[in-house]
C-alpha positions as CSV (number, residue, x, y, z in Angstrom):
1,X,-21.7,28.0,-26.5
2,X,-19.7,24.7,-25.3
3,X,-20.3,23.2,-22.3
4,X,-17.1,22.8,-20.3
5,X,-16.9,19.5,-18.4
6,X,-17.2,19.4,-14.7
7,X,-13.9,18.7,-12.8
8,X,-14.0,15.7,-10.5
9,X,-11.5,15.2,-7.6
10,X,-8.8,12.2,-8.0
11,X,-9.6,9.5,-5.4
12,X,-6.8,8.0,-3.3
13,X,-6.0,4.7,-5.3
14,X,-3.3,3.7,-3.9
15,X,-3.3,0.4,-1.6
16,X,-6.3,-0.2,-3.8
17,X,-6.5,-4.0,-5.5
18,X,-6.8,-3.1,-9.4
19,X,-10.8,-4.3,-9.6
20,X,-11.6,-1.7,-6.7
21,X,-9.5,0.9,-7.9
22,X,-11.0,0.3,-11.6
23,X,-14.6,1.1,-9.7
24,X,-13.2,3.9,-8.1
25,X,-12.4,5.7,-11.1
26,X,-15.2,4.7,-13.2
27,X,-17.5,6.1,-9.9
28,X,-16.0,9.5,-10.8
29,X,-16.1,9.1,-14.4
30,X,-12.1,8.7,-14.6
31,X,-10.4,6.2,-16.7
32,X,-7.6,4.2,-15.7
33,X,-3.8,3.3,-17.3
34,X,-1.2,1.1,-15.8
35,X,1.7,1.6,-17.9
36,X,3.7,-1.2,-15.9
37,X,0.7,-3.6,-16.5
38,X,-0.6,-4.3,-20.1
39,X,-2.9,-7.0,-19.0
40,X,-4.5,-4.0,-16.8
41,X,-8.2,-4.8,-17.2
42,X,-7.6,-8.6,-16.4
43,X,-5.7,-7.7,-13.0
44,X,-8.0,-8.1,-10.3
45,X,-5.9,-8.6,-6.9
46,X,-3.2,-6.5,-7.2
47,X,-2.3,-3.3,-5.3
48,X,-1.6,0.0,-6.2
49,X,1.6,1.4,-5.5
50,X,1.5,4.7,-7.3
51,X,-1.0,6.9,-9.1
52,X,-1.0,10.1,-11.2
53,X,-1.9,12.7,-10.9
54,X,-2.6,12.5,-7.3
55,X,-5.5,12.2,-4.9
56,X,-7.5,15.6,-4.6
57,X,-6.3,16.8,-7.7
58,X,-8.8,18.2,-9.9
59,X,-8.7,17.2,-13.4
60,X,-11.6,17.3,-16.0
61,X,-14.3,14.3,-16.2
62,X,-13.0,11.4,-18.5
63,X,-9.8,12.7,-17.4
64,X,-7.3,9.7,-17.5
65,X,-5.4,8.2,-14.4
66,X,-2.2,6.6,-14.5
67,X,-1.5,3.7,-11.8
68,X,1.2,1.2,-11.4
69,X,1.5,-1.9,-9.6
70,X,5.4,-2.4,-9.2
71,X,7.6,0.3,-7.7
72,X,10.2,-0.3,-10.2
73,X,13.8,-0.5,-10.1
74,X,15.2,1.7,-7.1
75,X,12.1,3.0,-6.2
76,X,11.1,1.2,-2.7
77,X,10.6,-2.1,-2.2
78,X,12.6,-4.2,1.0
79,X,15.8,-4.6,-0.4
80,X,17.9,-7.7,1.2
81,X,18.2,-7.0,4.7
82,X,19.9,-10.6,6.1
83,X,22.7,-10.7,7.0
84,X,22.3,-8.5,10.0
85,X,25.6,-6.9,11.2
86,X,26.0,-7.1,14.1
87,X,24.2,-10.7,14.6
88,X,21.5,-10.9,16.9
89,X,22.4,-12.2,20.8
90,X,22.3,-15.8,20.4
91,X,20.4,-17.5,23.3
92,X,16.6,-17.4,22.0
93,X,14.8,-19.4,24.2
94,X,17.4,-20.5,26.5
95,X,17.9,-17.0,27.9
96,X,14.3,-16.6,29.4
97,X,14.4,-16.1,32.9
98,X,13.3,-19.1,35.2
99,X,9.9,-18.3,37.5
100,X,10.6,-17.3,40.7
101,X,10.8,-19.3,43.7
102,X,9.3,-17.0,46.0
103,X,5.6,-16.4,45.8
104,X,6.2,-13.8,48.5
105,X,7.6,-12.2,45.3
106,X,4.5,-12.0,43.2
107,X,1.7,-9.3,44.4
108,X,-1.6,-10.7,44.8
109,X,-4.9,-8.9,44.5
110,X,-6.9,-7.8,47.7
């Protein structure tokens, strides 16, 4: 008679630096792949983007967890968003409104 394994739930990695999200995984007795990152286990600040499968799934101890670091091309990211169309009101600072004259103007407390 085998023993079967005992299923552990994936943890949410993503946001996670790499070092934290190494613990994570080892805390649940998962192993980690990043696919985009072959220096994986030397990456220490960087953040998750992705991970498979995903969080709350269950998948059998020693179960590996694929994460990447880099959305990749097309896949998020900012894009280039100057130049705006139309431009922005020009003015900035010169188009704040002076302080009133009148005091009668401003409430004060009783």
């Amino acid at each position: 008679m085998s023993r079967k394994k005992p299923d552990v739930r994936v943890p949410h990695l993503v946001g996670l630096m790499a070092v934290d999200a190494r613990e994570k995984a080892r805390m649940r007795g998962l192993s980690l792949s990043a696919p985009d990152r072959p220096d994986f286990q030397l990456a220490v600040v960087d953040y998750v983007v992705r991970q498979y499968p995903q969080p709350g799934a269950e998948v059998p101890r020693d179960a590996m967890v694929y994460v990447w670091f880099d959305f990749g091309p097309g896949d998020g990211g900012g894009g280039v968003h100057e130049p705006r169309r139309p431009s922005p009101p020009r003015g900035g600072l010169g188009r704040e409104l002076d302080e009133p004259d009148d005091l009668s103007m401003v409430r004060s407390s009783p």
